[in-house]
C-alpha positions as CSV (number, residue, x, y, z in Angstrom):
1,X,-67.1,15.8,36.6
2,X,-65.5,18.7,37.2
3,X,-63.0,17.3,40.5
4,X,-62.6,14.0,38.2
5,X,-60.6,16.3,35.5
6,X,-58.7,18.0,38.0
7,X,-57.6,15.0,39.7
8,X,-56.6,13.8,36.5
9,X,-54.6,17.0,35.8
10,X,-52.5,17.1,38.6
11,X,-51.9,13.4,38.6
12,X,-50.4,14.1,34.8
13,X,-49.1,16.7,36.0
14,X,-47.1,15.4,39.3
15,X,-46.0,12.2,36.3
16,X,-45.3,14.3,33.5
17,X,-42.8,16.2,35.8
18,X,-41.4,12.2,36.7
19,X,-41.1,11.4,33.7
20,X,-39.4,14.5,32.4
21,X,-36.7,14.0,35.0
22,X,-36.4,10.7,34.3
23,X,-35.8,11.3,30.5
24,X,-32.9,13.7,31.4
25,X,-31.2,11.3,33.9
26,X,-31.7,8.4,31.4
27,X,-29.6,11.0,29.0
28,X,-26.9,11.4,32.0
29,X,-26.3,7.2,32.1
30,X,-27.0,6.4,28.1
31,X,-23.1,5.0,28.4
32,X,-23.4,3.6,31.9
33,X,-24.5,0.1,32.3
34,X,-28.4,-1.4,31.3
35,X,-29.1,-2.0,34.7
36,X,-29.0,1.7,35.8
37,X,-31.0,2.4,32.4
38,X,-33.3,-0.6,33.8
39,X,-33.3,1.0,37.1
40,X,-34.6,4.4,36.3
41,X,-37.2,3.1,33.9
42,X,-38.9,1.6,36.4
43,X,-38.1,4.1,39.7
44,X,-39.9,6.8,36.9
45,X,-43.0,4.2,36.9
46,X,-43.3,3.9,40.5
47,X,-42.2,7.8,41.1
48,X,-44.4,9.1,38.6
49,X,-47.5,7.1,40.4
50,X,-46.1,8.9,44.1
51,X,-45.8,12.3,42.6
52,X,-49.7,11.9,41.0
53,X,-50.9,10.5,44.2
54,X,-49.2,13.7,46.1
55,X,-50.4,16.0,43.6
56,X,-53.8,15.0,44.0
57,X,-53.7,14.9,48.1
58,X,-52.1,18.4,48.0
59,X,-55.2,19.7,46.1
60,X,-56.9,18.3,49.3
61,X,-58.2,15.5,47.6
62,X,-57.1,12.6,49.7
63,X,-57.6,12.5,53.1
64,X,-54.6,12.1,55.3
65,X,-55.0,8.3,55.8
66,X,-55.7,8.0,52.4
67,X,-52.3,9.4,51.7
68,X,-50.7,7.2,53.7
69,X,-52.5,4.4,52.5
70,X,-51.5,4.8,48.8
71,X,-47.9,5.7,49.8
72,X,-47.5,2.4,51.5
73,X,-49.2,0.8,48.7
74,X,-46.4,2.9,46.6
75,X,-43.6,2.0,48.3
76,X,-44.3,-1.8,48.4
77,X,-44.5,-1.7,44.5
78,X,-41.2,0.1,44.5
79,X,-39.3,-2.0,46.1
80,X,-40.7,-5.2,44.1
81,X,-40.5,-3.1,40.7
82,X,-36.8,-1.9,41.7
83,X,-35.6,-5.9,42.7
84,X,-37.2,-6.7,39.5
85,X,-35.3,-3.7,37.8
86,X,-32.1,-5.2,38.8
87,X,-32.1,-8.5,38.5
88,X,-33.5,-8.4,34.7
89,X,-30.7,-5.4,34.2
90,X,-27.9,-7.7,35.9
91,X,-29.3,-11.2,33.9
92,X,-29.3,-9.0,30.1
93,X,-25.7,-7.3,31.0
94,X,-24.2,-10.9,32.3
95,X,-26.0,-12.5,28.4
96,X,-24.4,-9.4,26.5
97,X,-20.9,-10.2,28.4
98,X,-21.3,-13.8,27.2
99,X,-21.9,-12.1,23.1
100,X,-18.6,-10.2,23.8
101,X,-16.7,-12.8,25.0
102,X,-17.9,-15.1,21.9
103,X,-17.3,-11.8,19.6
104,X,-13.8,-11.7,20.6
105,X,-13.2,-15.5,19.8
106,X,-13.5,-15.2,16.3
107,X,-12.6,-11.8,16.0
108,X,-9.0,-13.1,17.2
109,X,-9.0,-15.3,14.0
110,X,-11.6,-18.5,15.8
111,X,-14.7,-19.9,15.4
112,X,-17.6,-18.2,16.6
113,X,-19.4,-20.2,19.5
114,X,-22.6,-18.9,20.2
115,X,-23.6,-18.5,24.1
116,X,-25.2,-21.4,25.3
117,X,-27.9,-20.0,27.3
118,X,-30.6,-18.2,25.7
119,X,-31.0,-14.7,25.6
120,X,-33.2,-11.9,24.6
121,X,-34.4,-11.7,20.6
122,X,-32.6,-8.9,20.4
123,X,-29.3,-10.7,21.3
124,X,-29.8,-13.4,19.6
125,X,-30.3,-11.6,16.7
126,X,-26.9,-10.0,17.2
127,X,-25.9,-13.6,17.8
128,X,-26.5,-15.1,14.1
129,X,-25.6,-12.1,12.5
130,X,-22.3,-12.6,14.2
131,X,-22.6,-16.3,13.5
132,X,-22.9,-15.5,10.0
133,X,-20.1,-12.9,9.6
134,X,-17.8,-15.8,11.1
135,X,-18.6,-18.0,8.7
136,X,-17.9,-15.1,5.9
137,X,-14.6,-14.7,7.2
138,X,-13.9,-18.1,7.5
139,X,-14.3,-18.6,3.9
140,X,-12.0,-15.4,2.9
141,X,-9.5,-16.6,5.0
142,X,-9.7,-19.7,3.2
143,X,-9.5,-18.6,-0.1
144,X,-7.3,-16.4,1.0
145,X,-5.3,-19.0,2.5
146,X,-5.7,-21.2,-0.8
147,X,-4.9,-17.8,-3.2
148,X,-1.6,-17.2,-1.3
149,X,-0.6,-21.2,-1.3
150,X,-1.4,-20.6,-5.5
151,X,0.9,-17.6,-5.8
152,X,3.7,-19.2,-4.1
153,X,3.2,-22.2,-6.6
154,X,3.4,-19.8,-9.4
155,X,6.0,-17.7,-8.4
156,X,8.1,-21.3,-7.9
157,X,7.2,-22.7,-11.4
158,X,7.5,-19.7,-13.5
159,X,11.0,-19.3,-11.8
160,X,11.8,-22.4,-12.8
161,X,10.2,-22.5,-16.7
162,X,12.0,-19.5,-17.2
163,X,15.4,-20.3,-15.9
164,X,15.1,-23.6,-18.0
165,X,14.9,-21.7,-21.4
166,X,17.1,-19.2,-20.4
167,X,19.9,-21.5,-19.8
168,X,19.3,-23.7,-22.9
169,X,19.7,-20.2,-24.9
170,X,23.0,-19.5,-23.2
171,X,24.4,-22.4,-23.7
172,X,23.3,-22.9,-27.5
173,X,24.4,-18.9,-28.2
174,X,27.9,-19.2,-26.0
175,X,28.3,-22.2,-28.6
176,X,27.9,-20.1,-31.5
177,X,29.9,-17.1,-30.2
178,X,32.7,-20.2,-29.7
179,X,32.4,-21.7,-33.4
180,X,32.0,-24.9,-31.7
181,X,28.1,-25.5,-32.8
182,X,28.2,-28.4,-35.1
183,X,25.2,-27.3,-36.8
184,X,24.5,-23.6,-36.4
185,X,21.4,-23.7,-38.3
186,X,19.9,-26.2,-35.8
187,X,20.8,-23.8,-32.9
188,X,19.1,-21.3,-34.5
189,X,16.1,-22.8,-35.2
190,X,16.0,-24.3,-31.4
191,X,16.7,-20.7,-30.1
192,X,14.0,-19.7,-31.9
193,X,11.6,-22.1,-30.8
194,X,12.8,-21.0,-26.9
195,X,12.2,-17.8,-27.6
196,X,8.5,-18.0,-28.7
197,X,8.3,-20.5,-26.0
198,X,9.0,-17.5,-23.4
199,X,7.4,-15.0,-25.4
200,X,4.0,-17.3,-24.7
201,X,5.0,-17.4,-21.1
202,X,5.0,-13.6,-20.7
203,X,1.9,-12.8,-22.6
204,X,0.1,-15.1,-20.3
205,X,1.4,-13.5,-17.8
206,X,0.3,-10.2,-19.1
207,X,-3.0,-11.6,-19.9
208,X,-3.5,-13.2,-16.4
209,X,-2.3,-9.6,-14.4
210,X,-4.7,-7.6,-16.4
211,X,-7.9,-10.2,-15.7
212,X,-6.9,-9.9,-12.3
213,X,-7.0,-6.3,-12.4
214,X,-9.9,-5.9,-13.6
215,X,-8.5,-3.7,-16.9
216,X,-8.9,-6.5,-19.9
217,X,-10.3,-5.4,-22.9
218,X,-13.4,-6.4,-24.5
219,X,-14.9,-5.6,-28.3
220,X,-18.0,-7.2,-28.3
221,X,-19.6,-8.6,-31.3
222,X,-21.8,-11.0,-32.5
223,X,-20.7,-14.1,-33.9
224,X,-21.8,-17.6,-34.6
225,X,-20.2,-20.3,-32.0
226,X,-20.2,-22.6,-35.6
227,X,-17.6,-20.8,-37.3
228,X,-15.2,-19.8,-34.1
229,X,-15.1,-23.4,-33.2
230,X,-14.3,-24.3,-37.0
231,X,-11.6,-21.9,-36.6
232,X,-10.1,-22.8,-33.5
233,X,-10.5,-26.7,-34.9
234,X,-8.5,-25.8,-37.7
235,X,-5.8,-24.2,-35.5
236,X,-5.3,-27.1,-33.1
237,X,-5.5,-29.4,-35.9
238,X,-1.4,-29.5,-36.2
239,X,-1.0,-30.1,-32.5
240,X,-3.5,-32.7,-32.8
241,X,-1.8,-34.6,-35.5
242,X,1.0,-34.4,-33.7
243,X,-0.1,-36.2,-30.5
244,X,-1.9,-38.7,-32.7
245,X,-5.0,-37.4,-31.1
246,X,-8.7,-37.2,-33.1
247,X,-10.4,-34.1,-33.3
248,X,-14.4,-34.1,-33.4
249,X,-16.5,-31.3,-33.9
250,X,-19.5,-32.8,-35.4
251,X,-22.1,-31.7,-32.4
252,X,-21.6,-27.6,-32.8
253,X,-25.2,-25.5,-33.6
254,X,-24.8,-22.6,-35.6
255,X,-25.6,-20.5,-32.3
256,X,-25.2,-17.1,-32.1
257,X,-23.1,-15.2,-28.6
258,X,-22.4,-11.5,-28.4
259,X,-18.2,-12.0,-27.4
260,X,-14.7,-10.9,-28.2
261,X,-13.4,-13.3,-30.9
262,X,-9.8,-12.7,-29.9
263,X,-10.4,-13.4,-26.5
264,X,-13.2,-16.2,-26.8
265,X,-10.9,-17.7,-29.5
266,X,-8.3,-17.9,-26.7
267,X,-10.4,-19.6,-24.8
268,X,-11.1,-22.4,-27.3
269,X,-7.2,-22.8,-27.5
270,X,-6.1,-23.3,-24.2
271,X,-8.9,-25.8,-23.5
272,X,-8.3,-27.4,-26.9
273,X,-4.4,-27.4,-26.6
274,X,-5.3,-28.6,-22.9
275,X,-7.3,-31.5,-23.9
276,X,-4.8,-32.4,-26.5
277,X,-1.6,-32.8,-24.7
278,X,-3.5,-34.6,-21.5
279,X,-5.3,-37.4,-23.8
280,X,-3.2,-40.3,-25.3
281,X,-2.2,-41.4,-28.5
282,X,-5.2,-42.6,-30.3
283,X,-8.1,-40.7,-28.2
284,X,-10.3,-38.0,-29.1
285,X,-11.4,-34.7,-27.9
286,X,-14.9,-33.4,-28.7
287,X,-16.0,-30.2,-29.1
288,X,-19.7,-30.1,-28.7
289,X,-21.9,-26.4,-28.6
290,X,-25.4,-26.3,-27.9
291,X,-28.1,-23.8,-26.6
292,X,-28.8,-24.9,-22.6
293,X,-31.5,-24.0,-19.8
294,X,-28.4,-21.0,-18.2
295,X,-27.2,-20.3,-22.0
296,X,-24.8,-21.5,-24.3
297,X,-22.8,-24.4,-23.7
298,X,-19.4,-25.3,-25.4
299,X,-18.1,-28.2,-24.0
300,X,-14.8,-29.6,-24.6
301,X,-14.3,-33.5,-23.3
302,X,-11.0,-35.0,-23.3
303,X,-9.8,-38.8,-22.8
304,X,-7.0,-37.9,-19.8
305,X,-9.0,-40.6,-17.9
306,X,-10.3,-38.2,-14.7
307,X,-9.2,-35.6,-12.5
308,X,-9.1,-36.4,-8.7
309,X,-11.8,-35.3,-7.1
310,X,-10.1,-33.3,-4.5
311,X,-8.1,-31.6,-7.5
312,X,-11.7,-30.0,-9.2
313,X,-12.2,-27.2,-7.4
314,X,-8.6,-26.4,-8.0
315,X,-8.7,-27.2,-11.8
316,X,-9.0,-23.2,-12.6
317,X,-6.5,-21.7,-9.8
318,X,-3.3,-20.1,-11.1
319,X,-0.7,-22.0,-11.4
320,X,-2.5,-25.5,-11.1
321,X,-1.2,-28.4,-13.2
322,X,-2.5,-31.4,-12.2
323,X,1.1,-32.0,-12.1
324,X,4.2,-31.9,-9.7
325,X,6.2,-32.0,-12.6
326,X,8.5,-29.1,-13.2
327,X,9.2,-29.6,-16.5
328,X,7.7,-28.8,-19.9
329,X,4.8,-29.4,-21.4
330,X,3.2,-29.4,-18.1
331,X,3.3,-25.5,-18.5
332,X,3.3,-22.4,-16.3
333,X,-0.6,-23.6,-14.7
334,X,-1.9,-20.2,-16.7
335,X,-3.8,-21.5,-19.1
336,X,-7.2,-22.2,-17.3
337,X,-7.0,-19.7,-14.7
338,X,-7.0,-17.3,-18.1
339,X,-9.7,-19.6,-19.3
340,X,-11.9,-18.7,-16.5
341,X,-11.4,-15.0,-16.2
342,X,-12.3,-14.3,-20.1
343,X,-15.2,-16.1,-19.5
344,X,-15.8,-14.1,-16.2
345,X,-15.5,-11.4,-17.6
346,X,-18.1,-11.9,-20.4
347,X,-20.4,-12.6,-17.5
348,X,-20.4,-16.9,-18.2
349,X,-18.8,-19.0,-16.1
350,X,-16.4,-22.4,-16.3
351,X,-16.3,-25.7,-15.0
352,X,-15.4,-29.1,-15.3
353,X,-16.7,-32.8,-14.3
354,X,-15.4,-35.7,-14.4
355,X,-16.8,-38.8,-17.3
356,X,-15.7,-41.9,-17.7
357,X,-12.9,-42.3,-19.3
358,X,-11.7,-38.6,-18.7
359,X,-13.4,-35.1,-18.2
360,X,-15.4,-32.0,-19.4
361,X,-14.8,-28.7,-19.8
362,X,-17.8,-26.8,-19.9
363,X,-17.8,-22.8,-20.9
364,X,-21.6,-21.5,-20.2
365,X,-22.5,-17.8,-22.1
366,X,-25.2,-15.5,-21.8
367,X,-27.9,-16.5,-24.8
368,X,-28.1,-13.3,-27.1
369,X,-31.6,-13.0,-28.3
């Protein structure tokens, strides 16, 4: 018993030594290649065995063609473990060269293109992670793409529905300064109506820059959908009248949200005023407000006849119209995209679907309890 623990102390021993080297060379290469790390993995293995086996035949016991027995036996392993050693370190390095390569492809703005030949779990790990961070980017760059396209739009219309104005108020104020108006109190009144026009203009603008920032203003309080619907009714009564268009409200539950009445009352207007001016002579618009599965629901459906379906997911973007017209009352495109950040930022959210016969505005709100 006694010459079986010894034997097994200096073959620990003769390893542990191994394997200590080892350790500190793996330290040296920890930036070189994997197939030196590879390598010296398994040289420790089959070194560790040859310094045990020494060990033991230095404390005399192993005969001499014992020794040379195992160390042939050693020696054969270590050259079978070494090949081994390189080729799975050479086959590992060529698959991570293959990730790097595909890496770079969609790092340089591409697709990312997975390696075709199958690697370690490890890699392929690494491989739909980066799989799905392409696909991440490909989306920002998208709406990235489709944010800067909208920008452009807006910069272009509000150019334009403010040079309009402008002129008109030139012209009708050069006439006055000339005493050549023929009816001064007409030019006045028209002025006016410019001015209020562009007033509108810049407070949306206003509006829209600080829901974009992040910095718009919020008083909550609690307040029945029932009675800010019968308000904003009564508001857009005049503008309905006007368009010969019917107002119906008759499907609106006394249902209580926790909002900001300015701004929520905003949002009633711009979809109402929307629904107005896009539905013809002798339609209706319906306001309906009810409680739902995700929350509240207002609803506001229109008789404009449908939206292209390639124009709905574009419906609340800045500076959408549904329009190439230039020209009033197609608008500056603000309206919705303010629309959909109030109700962003009172944690609901906005959409619209087509119907037959025109479409639907839906405005979902957190149910208050």
């Amino acid at each position: 018993m006694r010459d079986f623990l010894l034997i097994a102390l200096y073959a620990f021993a003769g390893a542990a030594v191994t394997g200590l080297a080892g350790a500190a060379l793996l330290r040296v290469l920890r930036r070189r290649s994997l197939i030196a790390s590879v390598t010296v993995v398994a040289a420790v293995g089959v070194v560790g065995v040859l310094a045990g086996t020494l060990a033991v035949a230095w404390a005399m016991f192993l005969s001499s063609h014992d020794l040379t027995v195992v160390t042939t036996v050693v020696a054969m392993a270590a050259v079978v473990s070494l090949a081994t050693a390189l080729l799975l370190g050479r086959w590992v390095v060529a698959r991570s060269h293959e990730l790097a390569l595909a890496a770079r492809s969609f790092g340089e703005a591409g697709d990312y293109a997975a390696p075709g030949v199958p690697a370690t779990a490890e890699l392929e790990a690494v491989s739909r992670e980066l799989a799905a961070t392409s696909a991440r980017l490909a989306e920002s760059r998208e709406r990235e793409r489709a944010l800067e396209s909208s920008r452009r739009d807006l910069v272009a219309w509000i150019s334009h529905d403010l040079r309009t104005p402008l002129a008109g108020l030139r012209a009708m104020s050069e006439a006055l300064e000339d005493g050549v108006a023929p009816d001064p109190g007409r030019y006045l009144t028209q002025m006016r109506t410019e001015v209020d026009r562009l007033n509108g203009m810049v407070g949306d603008l206003f509006e829209l820059s600080r829901i974009h920032a992040g910095t718009l203003p919020l008083t909550m309080s609690r307040i029945s959908l029932y009675d800010l619907i019968g308000d904003a009714l009564a508001g857009a009564d005049p503008l309905a009248r006007a368009h010969g268009v019917r107002l119906v409200g008759d499907r609106v539950e006394a249902v209580p949200v926790e909002v900001d009445g300015k701004e929520m009352s905003r949002v009633l207007g711009n979809l109402l005023v929307n629904a107005i001016r896009r539905t013809p002579a002798d339609g209706t618009v319906a306001v309906a407000a009810e409680r739902g599965t995700g929350g509240v629901v207002l609803s506001v459906t229109d008789g404009c006849g449908g939206i292209p379906e390639e124009d709905l997911p574009r419906v609340f973007d800045t500076g959408w119209r549904g329009t190439h017209a230039r020209t009033p009352p197609a608008g500056a495109g603000l309206g919705l995209a303010i629309v959909r950040g109030i109700v962003e930022a009172h944690q609901g959210r906005a959409t619209v679907q087509n119907i037959p016969g025109g479409c639907r505005f839906e405005v979902t709100l957190p149910t208050v309890p």
